[in-house]
N, C-alpha and C positions, 0 to 999 in steps of 0.2 A: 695774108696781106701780100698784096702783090703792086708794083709803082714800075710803067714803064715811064722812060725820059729818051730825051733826044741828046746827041754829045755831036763833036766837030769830029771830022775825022783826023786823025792819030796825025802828029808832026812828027819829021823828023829828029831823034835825038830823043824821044820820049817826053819832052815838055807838054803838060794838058793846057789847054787855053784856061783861062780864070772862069767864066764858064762853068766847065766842067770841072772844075775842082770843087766848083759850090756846090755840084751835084753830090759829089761824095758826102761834104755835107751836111746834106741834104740826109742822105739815105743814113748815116751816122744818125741825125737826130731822129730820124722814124723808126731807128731799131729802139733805141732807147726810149723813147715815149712808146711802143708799142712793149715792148717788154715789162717796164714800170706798169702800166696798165692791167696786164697780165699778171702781176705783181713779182716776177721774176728779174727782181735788183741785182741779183746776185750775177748775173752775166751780163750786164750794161756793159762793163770796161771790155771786158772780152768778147764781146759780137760787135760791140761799136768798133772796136779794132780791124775784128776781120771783117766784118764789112767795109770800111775803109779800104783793105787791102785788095780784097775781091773787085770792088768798082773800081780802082785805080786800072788795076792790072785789065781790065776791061775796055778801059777808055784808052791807056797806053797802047794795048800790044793786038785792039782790035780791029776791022775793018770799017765797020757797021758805024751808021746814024745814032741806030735808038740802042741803050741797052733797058732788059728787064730786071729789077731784084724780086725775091720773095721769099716772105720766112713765114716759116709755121709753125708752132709749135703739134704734136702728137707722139702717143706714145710714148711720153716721157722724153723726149729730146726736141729741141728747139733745129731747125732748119734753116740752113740761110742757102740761099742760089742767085746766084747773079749769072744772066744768059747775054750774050753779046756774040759779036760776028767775029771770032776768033779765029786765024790762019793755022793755028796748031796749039796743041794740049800744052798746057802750061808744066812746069816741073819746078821742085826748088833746089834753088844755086847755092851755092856756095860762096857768097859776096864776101870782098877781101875786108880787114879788120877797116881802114880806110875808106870803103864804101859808103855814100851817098844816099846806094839804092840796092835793090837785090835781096832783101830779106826778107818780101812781104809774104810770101808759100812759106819758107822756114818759120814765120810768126804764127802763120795760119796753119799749121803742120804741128809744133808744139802747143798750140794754145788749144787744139781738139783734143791733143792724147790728153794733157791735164784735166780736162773737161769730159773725159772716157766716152770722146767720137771719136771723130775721123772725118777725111776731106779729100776730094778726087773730082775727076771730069767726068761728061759727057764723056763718050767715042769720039763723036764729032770733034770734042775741045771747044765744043761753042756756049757751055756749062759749066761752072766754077764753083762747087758747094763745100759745105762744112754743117755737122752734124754736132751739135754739145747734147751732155745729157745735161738733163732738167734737176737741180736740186730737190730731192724729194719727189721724183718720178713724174710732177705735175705735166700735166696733159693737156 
């Protein structure tokens, strides 16, 4: 499944327009009705999560009009990719106890190991994925 959208470009201070936070979502509810579907309940809370964080961090920290998401499942692990116009490879911070914001790669960082993937960029940075395995190897 693949859903490109169109987003405003990035304000200063990080704020998304209203907008684009309904795009998020958006893509929240098509991970979760696309998973249920598939019959794979078991990572509704946790792909709806990083997906959330993936589009956020897209819309925030990118250049670009449109971004694309798309998840697959195969080979026993479920795929999520979110592509936007990204100025450089994302990384996860260390947000103070006080923070706001800043956690959403640390979410998306722990919530893979638990789920026995993993998550990294494009070279470019203009690619944002996360990789879970599939309870019971479904395909």
């Amino acid at each position: 499944m693949s859903v490109s959208f169109e987003v405003c470009p990035p304000r200063t201070g990080g704020e998304i327009f209203e907008r684009d936070a309904r795009r998020v979502g958006m893509a929240r509810r098509l991970t979760a009705a696309r998973l249920r579907y598939c019959g794979l309940e078991a990572l509704v809370d946790d792909a709806t999560l990083i997906v959330s964080e993936l589009v956020t961090n897209a819309i925030q920290h990118g250049d670009g009009d449109q971004i694309t998401f798309t998840m697959t499942v195969r080979d026993g692990f479920l795929s999520l990719a979110v592509h936007g116009e990204t100025p450089c490879r994302p990384v996860v911070r260390n947000a103070p106890e006080d923070a706001e914001c800043g956690r959403g790669l640390f979410l998306v960082d722990c919530l893979a190991s638990v789920h026995g993937g993993t998550w990294g960029t494009s070279d470019d940075g203009t690619t944002t994925w996360c990789c879970l395995a599939v309870p019971g190897g479904q395909s």
